[in-house]
BABAKE-196591 format. One record per residue: residue number from 1; residue in one letter; x, y, z of N, C-alpha, C in turn. Coordinates in nm, 3 decimals, m for minus. Example, Ala and Ser with C-alpha at 12.3 -4.5 7.8 and 13.67 -1.06 7.14 Angstrom:
<atoms>
[atom 1,"A",[1.319,m0.569,0.780],[1.230,m0.450,0.780],[1.320,m0.330,0.780]]
[atom 2,"S",[1.285,m0.225,0.708],[1.367,m0.106,0.714],[1.290,0.003,0.787]]
</atoms>
This chain:
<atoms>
[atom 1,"X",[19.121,16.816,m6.662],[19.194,16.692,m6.648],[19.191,16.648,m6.501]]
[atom 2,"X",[19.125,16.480,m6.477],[19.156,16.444,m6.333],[19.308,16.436,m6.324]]
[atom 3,"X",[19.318,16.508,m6.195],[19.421,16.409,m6.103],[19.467,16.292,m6.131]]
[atom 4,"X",[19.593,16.247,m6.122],[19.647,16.135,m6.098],[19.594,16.042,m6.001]]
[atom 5,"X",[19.598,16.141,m5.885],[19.573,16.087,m5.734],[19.435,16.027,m5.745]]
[atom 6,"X",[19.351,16.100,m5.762],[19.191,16.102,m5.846],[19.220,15.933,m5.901]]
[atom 7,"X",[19.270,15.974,m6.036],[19.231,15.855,m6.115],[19.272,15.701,m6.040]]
[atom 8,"X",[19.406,15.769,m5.988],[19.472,15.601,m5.884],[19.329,15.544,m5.840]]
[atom 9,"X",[19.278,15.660,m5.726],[19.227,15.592,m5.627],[19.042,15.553,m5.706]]
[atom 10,"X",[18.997,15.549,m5.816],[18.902,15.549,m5.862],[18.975,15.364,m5.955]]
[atom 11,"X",[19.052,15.359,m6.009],[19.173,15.212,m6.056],[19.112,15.143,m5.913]]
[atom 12,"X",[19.246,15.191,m5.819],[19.204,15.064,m5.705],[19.081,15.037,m5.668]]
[atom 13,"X",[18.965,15.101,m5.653],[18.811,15.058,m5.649],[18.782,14.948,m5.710]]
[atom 14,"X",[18.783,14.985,m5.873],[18.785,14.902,m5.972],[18.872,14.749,m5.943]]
[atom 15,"X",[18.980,14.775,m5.902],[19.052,14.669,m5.894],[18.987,14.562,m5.822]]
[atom 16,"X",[18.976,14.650,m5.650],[18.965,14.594,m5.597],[18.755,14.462,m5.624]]
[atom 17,"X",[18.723,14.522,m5.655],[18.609,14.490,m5.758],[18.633,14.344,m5.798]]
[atom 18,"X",[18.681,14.413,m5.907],[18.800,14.281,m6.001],[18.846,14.168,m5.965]]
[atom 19,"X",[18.901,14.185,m5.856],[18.970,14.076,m5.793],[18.856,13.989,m5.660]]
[atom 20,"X",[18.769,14.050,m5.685],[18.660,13.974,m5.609],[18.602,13.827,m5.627]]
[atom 21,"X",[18.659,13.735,m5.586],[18.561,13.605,m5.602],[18.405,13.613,m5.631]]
[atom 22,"X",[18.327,13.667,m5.548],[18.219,13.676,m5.581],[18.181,13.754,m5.710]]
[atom 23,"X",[18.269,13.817,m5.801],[18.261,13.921,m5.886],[18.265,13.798,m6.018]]
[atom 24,"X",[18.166,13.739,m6.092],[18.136,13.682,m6.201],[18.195,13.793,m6.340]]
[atom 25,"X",[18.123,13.886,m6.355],[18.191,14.018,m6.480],[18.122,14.135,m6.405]]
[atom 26,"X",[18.214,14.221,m6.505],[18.205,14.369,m6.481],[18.175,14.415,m6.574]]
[atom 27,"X",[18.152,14.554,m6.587],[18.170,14.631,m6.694],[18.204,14.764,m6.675]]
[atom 28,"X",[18.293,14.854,m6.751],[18.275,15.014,m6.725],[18.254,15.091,m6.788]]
[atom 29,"X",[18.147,15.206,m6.740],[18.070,15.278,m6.866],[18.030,15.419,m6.789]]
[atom 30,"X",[17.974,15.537,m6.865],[17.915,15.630,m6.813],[17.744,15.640,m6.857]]
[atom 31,"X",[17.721,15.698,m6.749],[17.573,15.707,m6.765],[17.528,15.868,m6.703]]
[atom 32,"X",[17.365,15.901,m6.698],[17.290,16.006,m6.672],[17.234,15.930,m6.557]]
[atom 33,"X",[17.173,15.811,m6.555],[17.068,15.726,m6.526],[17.105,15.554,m6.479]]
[atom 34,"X",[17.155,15.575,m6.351],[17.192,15.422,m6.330],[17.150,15.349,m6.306]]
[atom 35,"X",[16.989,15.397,m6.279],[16.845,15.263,m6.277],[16.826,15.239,m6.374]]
[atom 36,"X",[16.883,15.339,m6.499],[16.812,15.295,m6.647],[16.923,15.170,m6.687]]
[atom 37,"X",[17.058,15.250,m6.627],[17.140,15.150,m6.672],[17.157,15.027,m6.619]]
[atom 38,"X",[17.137,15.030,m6.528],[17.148,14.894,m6.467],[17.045,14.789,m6.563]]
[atom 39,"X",[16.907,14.867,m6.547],[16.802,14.781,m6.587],[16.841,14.700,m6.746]]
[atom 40,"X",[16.908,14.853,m6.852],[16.959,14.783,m6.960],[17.033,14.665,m6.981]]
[atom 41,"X",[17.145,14.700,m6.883],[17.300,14.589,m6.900],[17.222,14.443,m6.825]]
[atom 42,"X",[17.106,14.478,m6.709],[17.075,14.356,m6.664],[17.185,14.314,m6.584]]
[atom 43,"X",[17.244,14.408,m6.517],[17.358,14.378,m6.434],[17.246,14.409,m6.270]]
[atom 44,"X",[17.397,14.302,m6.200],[17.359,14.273,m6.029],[17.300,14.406,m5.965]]
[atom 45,"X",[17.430,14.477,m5.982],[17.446,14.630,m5.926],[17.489,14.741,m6.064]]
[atom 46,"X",[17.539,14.886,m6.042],[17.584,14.948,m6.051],[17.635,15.048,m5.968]]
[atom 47,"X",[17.766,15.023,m6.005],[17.830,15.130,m5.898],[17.912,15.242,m5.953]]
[atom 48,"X",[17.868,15.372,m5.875],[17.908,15.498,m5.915],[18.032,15.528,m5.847]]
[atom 49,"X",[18.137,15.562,m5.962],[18.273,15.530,m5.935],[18.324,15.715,m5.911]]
[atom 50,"X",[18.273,15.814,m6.001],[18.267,15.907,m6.026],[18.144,15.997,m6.050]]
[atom 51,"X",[18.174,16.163,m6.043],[18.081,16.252,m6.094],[18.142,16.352,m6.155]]
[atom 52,"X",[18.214,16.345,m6.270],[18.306,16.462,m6.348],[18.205,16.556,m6.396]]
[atom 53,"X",[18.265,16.665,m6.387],[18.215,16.790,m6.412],[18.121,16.803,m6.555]]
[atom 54,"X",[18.225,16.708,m6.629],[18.200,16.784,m6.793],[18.202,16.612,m6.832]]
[atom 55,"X",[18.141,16.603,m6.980],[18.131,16.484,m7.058],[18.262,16.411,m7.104]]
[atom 56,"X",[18.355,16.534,m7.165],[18.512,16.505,m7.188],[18.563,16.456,m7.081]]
[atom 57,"X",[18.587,16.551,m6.912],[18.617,16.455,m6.811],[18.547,16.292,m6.766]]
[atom 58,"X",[18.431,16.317,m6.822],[18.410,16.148,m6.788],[18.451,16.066,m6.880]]
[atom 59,"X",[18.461,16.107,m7.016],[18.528,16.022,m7.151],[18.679,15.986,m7.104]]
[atom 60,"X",[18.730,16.095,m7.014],[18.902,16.048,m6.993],[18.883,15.958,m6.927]]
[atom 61,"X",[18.788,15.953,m6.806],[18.792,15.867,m6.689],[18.771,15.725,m6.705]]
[atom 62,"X",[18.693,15.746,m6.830],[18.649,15.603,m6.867],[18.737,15.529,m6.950]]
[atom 63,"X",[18.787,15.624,m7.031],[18.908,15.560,m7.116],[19.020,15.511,m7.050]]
[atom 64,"X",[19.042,15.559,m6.974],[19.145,15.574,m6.883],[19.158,15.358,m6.822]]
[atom 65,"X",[19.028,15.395,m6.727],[18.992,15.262,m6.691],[19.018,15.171,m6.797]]
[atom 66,"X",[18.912,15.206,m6.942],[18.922,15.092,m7.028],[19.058,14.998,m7.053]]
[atom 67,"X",[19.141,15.127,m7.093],[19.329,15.111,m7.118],[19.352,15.026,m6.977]]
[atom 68,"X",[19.301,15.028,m6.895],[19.388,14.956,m6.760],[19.293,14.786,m6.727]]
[atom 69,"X",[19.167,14.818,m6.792],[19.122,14.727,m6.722],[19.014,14.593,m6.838]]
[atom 70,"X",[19.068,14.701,m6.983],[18.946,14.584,m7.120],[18.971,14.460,m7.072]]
[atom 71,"X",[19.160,14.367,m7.097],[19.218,14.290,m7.143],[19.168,14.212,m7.011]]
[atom 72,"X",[19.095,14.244,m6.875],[19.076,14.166,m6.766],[18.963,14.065,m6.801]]
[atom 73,"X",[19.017,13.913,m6.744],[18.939,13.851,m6.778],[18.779,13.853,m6.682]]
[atom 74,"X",[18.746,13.860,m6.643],[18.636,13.894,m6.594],[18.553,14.077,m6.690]]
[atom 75,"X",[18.626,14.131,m6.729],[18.571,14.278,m6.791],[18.493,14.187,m6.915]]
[atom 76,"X",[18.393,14.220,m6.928],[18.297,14.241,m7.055],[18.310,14.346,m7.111]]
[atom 77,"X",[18.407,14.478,m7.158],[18.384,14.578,m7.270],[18.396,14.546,m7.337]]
[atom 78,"X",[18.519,14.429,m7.376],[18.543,14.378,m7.511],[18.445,14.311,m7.589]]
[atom 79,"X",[18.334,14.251,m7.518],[18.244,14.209,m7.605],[18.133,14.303,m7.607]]
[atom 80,"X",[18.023,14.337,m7.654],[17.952,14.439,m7.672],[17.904,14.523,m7.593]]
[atom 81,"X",[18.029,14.621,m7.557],[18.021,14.717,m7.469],[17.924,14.802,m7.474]]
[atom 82,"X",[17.854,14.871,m7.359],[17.694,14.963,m7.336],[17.741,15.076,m7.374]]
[atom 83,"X",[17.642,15.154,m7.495],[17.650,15.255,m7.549],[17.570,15.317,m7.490]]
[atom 84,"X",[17.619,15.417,m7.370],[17.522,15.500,m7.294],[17.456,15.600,m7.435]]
[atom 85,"X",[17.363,15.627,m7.309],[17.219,15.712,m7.390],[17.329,15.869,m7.371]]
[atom 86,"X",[17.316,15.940,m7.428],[17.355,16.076,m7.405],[17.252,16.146,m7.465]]
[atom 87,"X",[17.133,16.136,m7.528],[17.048,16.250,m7.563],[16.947,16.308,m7.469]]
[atom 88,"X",[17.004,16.218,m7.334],[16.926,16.283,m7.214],[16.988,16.382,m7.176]]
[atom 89,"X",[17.108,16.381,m7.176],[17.227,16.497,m7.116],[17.193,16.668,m7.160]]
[atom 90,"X",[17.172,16.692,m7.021],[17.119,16.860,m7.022],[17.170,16.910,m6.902]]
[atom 91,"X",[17.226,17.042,m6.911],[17.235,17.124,m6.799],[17.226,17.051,m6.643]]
[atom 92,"X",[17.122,16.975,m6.604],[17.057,16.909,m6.491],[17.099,16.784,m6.473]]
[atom 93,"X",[17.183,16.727,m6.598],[17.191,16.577,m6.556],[17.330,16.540,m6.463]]
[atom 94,"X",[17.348,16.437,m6.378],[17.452,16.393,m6.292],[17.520,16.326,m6.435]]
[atom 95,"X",[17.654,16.331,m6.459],[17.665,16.209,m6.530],[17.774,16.119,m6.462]]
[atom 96,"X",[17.757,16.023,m6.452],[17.854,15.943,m6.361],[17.906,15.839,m6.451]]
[atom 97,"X",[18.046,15.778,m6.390],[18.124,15.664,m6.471],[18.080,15.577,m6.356]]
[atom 98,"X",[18.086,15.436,m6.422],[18.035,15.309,m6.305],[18.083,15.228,m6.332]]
[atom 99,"X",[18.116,15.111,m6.294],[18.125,14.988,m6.309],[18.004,14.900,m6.233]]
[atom 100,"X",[17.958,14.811,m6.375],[17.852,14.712,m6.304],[17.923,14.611,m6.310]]
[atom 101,"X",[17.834,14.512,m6.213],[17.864,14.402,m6.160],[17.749,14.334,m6.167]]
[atom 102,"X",[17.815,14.200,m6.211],[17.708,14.050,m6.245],[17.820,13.977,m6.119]]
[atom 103,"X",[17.735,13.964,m6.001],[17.719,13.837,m5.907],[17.763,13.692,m5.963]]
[atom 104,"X",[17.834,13.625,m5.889],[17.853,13.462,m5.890],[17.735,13.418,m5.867]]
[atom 105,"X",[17.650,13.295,m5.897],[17.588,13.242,m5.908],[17.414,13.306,m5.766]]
[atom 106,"X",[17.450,13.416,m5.841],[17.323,13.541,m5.795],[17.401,13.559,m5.673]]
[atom 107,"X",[17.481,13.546,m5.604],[17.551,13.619,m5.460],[17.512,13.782,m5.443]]
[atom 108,"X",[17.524,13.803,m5.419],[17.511,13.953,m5.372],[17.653,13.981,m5.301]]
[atom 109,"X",[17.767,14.111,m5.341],[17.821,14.127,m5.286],[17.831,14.255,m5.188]]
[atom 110,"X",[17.927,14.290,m5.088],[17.930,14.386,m5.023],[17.978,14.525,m5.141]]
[atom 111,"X",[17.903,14.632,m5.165],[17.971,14.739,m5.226],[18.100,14.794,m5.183]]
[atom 112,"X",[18.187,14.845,m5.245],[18.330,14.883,m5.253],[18.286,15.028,m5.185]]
[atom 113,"X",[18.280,15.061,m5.079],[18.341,15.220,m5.084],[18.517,15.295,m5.076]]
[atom 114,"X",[18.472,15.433,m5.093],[18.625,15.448,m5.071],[18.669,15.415,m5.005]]
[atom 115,"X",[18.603,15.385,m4.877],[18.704,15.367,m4.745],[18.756,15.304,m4.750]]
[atom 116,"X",[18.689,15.147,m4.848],[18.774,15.043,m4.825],[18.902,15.048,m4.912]]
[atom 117,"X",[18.938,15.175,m5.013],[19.068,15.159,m5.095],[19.200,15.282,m5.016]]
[atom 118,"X",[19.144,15.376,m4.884],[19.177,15.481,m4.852],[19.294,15.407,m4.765]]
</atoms>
């Protein structure tokens, strides 16, 4: 089980995301492969929010988000949310939770690091 502290400060990322003018939609999902994913969703970026140990810890992490962040108007899960690949998942794989990002009218924005939520 993450942390509280953990999950807060992985929320405010997100948030801060969220609340971005330049931020057109989002989405949040886990992946093996965030060139694959990106390339799928056809999103701006992807950004790696996390690296949980185990598949269950990234399922909380993500759920977690979902519960805090579907009903946002800018979030796209509610409409046909990305069904990561998992039959890549082996011993070797990273699996990370992300949120992508689709750009305002192609903008490019500055990436969120922690620092900026610390």
């Amino acid at each position: 089980m993450l942390p509280q502290t953990d999950l807060d400060l992985i929320c405010a990322r997100v948030q801060i995301i969220a609340d971005r003018d330049d931020v057109e939609e989002f989405a949040i999902g886990t992946t093996v492969d965030l060139a694959r994913c990106r390339a799928a969703l056809h999103a701006d970026d992807v950004i790696p929010l996390d690296e949980p140990d185990t598949p269950e810890e990234a399922a909380e992490i993500e759920e977690a988000l979902l519960r805090r962040f579907v009903n946002h108007v800018k979030c796209t899960n509610h409409d046909d949310a990305f069904e990561p690949d998992t039959s890549t998942l082996d011993d070797s794989s990273v699996l990370s939770v992300f949120v992508a990002v689709w750009w305002r009218d192609g903008a490019k924005g500055a990436l969120v690091s922690e620092e900026d939520v610390t």
